[in-house]
C-alpha positions, 0 to 999 in steps of 0.5 A, spaced: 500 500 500 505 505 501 507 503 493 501 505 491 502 511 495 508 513 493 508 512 486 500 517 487 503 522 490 509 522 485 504 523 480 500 528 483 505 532 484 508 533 478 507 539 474 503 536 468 497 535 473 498 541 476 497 544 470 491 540 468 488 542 474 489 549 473 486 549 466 480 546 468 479 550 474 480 556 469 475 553 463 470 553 468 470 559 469 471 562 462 465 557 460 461 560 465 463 568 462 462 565 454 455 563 457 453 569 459 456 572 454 451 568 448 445 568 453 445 575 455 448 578 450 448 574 444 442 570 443 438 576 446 441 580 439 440 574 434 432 573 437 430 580 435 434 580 428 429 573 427 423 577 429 423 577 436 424 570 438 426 569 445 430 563 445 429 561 453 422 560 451 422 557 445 420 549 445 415 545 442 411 541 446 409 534 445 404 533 450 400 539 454 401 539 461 394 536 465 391 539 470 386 537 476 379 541 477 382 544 483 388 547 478 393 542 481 398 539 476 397 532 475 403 532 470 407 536 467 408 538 459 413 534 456 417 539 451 423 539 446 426 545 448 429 547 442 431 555 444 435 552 450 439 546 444 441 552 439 443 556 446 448 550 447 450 550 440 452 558 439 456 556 447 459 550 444 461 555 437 464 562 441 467 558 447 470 553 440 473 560 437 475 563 443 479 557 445 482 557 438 483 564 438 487 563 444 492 558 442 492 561 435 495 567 440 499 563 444 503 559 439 503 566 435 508 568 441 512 562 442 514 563 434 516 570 435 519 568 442 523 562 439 526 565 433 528 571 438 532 567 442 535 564 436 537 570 432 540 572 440 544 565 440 546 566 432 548 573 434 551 570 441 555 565 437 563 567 436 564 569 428 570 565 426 575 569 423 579 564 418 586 566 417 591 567 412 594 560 413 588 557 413 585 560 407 592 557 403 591 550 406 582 550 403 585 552 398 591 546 397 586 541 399 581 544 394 586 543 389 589 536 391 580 533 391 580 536 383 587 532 381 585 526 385 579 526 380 
């Protein structure tokens, strides 16, 4: 059992998992803001564009609610909610763009980074200076390689 223990908490400790742990945490919250971003802003526009249809009421109903004589509910309407299904597709579409965006920006700034760092080590790299002496035995080896042909 101390093994499994052990090897668990190696695992739950590493930087990866912590990682994914924050990044879960920050998409729920970033799915909560592009969710009432489309439903308070978004769907509020569209339906006004479409006539003014308001999406959170919107459904078809399959079978009416039935009532008692005394206005009690004996069972309630069965409906196929379709203003709440297209709400969730206009979520899943901007959070979808919104992610895209983001890592399109994010490995936009890793390119730039990296070639900095580069062009920073090319810069940082000695220039090699080739002396006269070395420029005459270039050229002897060049001349002994064509006579060997």
């Amino acid at each position: 059992m101390n093994k499994y223990w052990q090897e668990f908490r190696q695992f739950a400790v590493k930087g990866n998992v912590i990682d994914l742990a924050v990044a879960v945490i920050i998409g729920g919250a970033f799915g909560k803001i592009i969710s009432s971003l489309v439903m308070d802003i978004i769907m509020p526009i569209v339906g006004v564009i479409l006539g003014g249809i308001n999406f959170k009421t919107w459904r078809w109903v399959l079978k009416e609610a039935s009532f008692a004589e005394d206005g009690g509910l004996i069972q309630a309407a069965v409906a196929i909610n379709i203003g709440n299904f297209i709400q969730n597709i206009f979520d899943f579409l901007v959070i979808a763009l919104s992610v895209f965006l983001m890592i399109k920006i994010i490995m936009r700034s890793k390119e730039k980074f990296f070639r900095k760092e580069k062009s920073e080590e090319k810069e940082s790299e000695p220039v090699k200076v080739i002396t006269e002496e070395q420029k005459l035995l270039v050229e002897i080896r060049d001349i002994l390689k064509d006579n060997s042909k």
